[in-house]
N, C-alpha and C positions, 0 to 999 in steps of 0.2 A: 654442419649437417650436409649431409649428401644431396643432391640434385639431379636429375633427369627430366629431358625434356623434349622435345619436338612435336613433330604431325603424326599423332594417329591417323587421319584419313587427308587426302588431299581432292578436295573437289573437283568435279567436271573432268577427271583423270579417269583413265584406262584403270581397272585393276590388273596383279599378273593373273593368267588365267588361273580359275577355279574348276576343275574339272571342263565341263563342255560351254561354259560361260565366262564371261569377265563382269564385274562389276562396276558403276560410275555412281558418284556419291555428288548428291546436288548442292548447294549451297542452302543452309541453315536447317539441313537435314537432321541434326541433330540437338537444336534450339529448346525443343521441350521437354527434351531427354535430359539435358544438363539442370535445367530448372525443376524437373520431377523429381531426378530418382537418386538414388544414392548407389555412381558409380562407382565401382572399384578397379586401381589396377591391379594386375596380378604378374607377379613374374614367372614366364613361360605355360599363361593361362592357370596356371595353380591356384585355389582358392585357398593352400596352404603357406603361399608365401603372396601377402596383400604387402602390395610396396607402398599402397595412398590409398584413401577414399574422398571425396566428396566433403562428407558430412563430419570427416572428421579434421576437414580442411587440411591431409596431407597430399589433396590432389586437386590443381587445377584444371579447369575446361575451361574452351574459351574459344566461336567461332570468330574467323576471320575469313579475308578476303583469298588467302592459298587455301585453310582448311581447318580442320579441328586440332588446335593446339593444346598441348597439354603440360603439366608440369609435375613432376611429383617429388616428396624429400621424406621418402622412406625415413623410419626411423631408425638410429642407431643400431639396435641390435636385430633388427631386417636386413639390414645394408653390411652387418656382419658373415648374416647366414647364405646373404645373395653374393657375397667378395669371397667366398668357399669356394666357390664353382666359378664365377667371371672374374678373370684378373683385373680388370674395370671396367667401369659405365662406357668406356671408347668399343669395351671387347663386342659388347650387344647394340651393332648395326641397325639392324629390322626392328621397328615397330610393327607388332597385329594385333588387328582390331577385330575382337568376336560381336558379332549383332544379331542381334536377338529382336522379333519385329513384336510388339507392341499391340497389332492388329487381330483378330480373330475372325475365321469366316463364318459360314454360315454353318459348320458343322463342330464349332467350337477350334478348332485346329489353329495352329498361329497362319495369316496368310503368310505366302513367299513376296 
């Protein structure tokens, strides 16, 4: 079985700029995220091609001391339809990490 893996996010780091902001990600910022929910990854954000989730343990999470590491082992015939398009796991450099806040204000809106 196939494998992929590294840091989605890297703590107390600069992000590249996001329009008029950059983003910095604290350490164990995402501690009850991993224990709550049932994350999934997705190749190139697709919710049509899920490479791992959580709950299905084709994906691990796992903070540490650089940042949120992860691992995932796509299934075979994921890892088919995803080697169609990437000549391999080497060809896809970037990890991105979409986030989504949890919080709600006072007018029901998710806060920023």
């Amino acid at each position: 079985m196939k494998k992929i893996a590294g840091y989605a996010a890297v703590f107390n780091s600069e992000s590249y700029s996001v329009g008029n902001f950059v983003e910095m990600i604290a350490k164990k910022a995402f501690e009850k995220s991993i224990k709550r929910d049932d994350i999934r990854a997705l190749f190139n954000h697709d919710p049509n091609f899920p490479l791992g989730r959580l709950k299905a343990r084709t994906l691990t999470l796992s903070e540490d001391d650089k940042g949120l590491r992860y691992k995932v082992e796509p299934p075979d015939t994921q890892w088919r339809g995803i080697s169609s398009s990437v000549s391999s796991a080497a060809t896809c450099l970037k990890t991105h990490l979409a986030l989504r806040s949890s919080r709600k204000d006072g007018n029901g809106d998710r806060a920023e």
